[in-house]
C-alpha distance (Angstrom), angle and dihedral (degrees) to the residues before:
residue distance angle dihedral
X1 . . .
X2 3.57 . .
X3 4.58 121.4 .
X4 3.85 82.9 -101.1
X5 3.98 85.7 58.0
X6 4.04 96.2 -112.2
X7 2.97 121.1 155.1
X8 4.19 100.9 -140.1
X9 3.72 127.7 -163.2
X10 3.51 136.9 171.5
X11 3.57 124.0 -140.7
X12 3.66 140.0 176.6
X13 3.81 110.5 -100.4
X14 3.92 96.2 -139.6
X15 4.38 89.2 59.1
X16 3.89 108.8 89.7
X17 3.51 124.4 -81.6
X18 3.73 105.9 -100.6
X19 4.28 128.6 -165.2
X20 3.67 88.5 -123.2
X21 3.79 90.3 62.4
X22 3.63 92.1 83.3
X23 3.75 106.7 -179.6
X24 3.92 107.3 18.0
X25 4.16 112.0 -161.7
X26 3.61 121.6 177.0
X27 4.21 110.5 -146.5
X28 3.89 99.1 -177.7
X29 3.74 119.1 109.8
X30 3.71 94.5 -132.3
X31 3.50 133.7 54.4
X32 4.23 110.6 -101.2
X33 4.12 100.7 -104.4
X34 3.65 120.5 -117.7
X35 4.36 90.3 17.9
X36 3.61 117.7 111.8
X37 3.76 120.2 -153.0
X38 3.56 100.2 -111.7
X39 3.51 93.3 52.6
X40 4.05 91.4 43.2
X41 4.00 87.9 55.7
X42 3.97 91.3 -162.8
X43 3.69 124.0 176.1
X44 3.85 101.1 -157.1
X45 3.60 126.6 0.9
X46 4.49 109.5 -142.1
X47 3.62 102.9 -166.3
X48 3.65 91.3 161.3
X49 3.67 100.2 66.9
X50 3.54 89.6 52.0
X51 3.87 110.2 120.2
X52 4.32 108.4 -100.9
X53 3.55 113.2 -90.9
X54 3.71 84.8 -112.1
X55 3.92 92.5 58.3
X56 3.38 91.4 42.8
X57 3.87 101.5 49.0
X58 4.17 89.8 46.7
X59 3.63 91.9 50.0
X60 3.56 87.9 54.7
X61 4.15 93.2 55.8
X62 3.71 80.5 47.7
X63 3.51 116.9 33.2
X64 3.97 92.5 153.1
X65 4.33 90.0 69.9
X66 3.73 88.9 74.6
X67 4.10 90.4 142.0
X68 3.87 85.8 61.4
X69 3.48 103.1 36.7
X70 4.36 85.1 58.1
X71 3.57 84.5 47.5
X72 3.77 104.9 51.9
X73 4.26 86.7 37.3
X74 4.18 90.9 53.7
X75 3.74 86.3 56.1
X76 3.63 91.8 44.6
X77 3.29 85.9 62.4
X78 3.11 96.1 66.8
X79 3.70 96.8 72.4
X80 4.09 127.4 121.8
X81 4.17 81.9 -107.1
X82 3.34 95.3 39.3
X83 3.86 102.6 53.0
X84 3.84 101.3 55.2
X85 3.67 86.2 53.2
X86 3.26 100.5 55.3
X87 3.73 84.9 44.2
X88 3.65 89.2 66.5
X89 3.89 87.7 41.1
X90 3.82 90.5 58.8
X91 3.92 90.8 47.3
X92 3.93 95.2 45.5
X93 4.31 86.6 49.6
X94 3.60 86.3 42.5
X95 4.78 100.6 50.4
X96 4.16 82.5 47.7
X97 4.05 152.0 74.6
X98 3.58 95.4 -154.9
X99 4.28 131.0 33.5
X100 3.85 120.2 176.3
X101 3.50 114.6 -170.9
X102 3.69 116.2 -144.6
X103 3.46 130.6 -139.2
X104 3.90 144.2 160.5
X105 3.92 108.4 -145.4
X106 3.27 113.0 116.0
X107 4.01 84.6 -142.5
X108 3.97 101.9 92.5
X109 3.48 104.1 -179.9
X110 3.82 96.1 49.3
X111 3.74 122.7 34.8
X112 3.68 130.1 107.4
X113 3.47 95.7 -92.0
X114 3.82 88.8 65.2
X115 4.05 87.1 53.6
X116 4.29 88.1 49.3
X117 3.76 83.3 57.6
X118 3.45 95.7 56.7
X119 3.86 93.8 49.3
X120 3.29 89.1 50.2
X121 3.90 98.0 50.4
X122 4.11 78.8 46.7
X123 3.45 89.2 -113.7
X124 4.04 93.4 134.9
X125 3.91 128.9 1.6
X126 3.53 123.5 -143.5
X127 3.81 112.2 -100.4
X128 3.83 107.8 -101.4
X129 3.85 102.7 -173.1
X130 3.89 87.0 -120.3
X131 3.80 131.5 114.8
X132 3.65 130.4 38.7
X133 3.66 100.2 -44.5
X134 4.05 96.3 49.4
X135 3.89 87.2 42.8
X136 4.05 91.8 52.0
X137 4.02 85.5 42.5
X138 3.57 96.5 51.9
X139 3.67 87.1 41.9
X140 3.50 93.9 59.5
X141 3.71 90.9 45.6
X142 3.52 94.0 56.5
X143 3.83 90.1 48.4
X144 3.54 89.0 54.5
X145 4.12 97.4 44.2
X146 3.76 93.2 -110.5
X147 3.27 130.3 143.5
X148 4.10 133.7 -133.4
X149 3.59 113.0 -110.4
């Protein structure tokens, strides 16, 4: 159960729409093939905190680096078009009882709805570049002439 006391699940979007769902939020990029919207019964669509295509496509070549591929999606996250999504994530979890989490992989264990569940339990934050460690890192940056990305 999440701090806001939701109850979050994640679910894959092709499995019928059940009453227990509550609050049903699809976070892949693209639209599930062969799934029309009526039958999908979605309350928001979050595009934006879908993994990059070029996450996505590299964690499929190597689906084993699951550790990495959470890591480079949390600071993904982080993004401009990431954050007000996951600002409207955050205040969907927090109006509800239940939030399933849609997705389309056919991977259930590992897919970036998985990772949303754990923010959402407060398991992990996304990085935000701030405190001590971002200051030392952009330090160090700096000293070297590089710039933030």
């Amino acid at each position: 159960m999440s701090a806001a006391g939701t109850q979050v699940e994640v679910k894959r979007v092709y499995e019928k729409p059940a009453l227990s769902d509550g609050t049903r939020v699809l976070v892949d990029r693209l639209w599930p093939r062969g799934l029309s919207k009526d039958r999908a019964e979605i309350d928001a669509w979050l595009r934006e905190l879908a993994p990059s295509d070029l996450l996505r496509t590299w964690f499929h070549s190597y689906p084993s680096e699951w550790s990495s591929f959470r890591r480079r999606y949390l600071k993904e996250l982080s993004r401009p078009e990431a954050t007000g999504a996951l600002d409207e994530l955050y205040r969907l979890a927090h109006g509800e009882k239940q939030l399933t989490l849609l997705f389309a992989s056919r991977n259930e264990q590992h897919n970036n709805a998985v990772v949303l569940k754990d923010l959402l339990n407060g398991m992990r934050k996304p990085p935000t570049g701030t405190g001590p460690a971002g200051t030392r890192a952009l330090r160090h940056r700096q000293a070297k002439g590089m710039s933030r990305r």
